[in-house]
N, C-alpha and C positions, 0 to 999 in steps of 0.2 A: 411501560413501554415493553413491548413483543423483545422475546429472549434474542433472537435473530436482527432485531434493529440495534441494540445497546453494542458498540464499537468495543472490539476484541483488546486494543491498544492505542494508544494515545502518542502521537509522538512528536516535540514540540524543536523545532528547528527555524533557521534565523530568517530565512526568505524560501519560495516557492519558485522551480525554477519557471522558468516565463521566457518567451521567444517575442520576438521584435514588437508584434503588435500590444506584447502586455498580457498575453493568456496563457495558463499554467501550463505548462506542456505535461501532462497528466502521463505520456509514454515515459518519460525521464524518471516518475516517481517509479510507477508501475518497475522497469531494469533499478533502480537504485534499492528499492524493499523485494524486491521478488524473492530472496533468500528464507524471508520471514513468513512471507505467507502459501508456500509452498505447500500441497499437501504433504503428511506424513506417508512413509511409504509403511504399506501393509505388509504384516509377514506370511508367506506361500507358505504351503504345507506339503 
């Protein structure tokens, strides 16, 4: 598998949050990890 396909981190939690009709609300995970996948800040010269 391509270096760029193999998932950075693994993270295993008890339910996926989901909105009425049953479909993951993928924006909820996106704000709930955004801390983690943040880029590093570069340091200026």
């Amino acid at each position: 598998m391509a270096r760029y396909k193999q998932p950075k981190r693994v993270f295993f939690i008890d339910s996926l949050p989901r909105n009425v009709m049953g479909k993951v609300q993928k924006n909820a995970l996106r704000e709930r990890y955004a801390d983690i996948y943040q880029a590093p800040a570069t340091a200026s010269r």
